[in-house]
C-alpha positions, 0 to 999 in steps of 0.5 A: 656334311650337312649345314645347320641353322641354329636357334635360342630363345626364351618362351614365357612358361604361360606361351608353351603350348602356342610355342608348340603348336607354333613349332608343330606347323613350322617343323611340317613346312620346313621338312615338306621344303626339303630340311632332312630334321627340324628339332625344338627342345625345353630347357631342362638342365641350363643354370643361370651362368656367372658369365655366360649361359643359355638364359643370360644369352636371351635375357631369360626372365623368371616366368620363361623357359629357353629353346633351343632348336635346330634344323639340318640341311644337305648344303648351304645352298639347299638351306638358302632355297629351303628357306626362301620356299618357307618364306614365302609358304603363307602356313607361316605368315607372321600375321597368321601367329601371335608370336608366343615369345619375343623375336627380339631375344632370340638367336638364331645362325646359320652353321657349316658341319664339320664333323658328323659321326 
């Protein structure tokens, strides 16, 4: 079963594009370190929710979309040496990125699979 780290965040409409160019870079590197998929989507059916929802979940304002991404791993343990690779890989270096959204909102996790069909 494979492992997933899994993302959701809010991206001012005007940051879109950057966001992209951002997720571009981001995807290649991940894959070259050994991800099997790295997948970036823009929110096209998520309300706001009475409770709980995608945009209440990284306070989204009005001039924001949320993303929700994903990237799959063989194992926990190929995603810890995958990331570590990526960490160190000066393509993604902070100070090379202005940050096209608020790091702060954003969440992220790490999940073990347990069914695939």
């Amino acid at each position: 079963m494979t492992y997933v780290d899994g993302f959701v965040l809010a991206v001012p409409k005007a940051n879109i594009e950057a966001y992209k160019q951002m997720a571009q870079t981001a995807g290649a590197v991940w894959k070259e370190h050994g991800a099997l998929s790295y997948v970036e989507c823009i929110a096209d059916d998520v309300p706001y929710g009475e409770l709980t929802s995608f945009p209440r979940a990284v306070l989204a304002k009005e001039d924001e979309v949320v993303v929700f991404s994903w990237i799959t791993y063989p194992s926990r343990t190929e995603r810890d040496a995958i990331n570590a690779k990526v960490m160190a890989d000066p393509r993604l270096a902070l100070e090379k990125w202005d940050m096209p959204f608020d790091g702060k909102r954003m969440i992220y996790g790490g999940f073990e699979s347990f069914l695939e069909l």
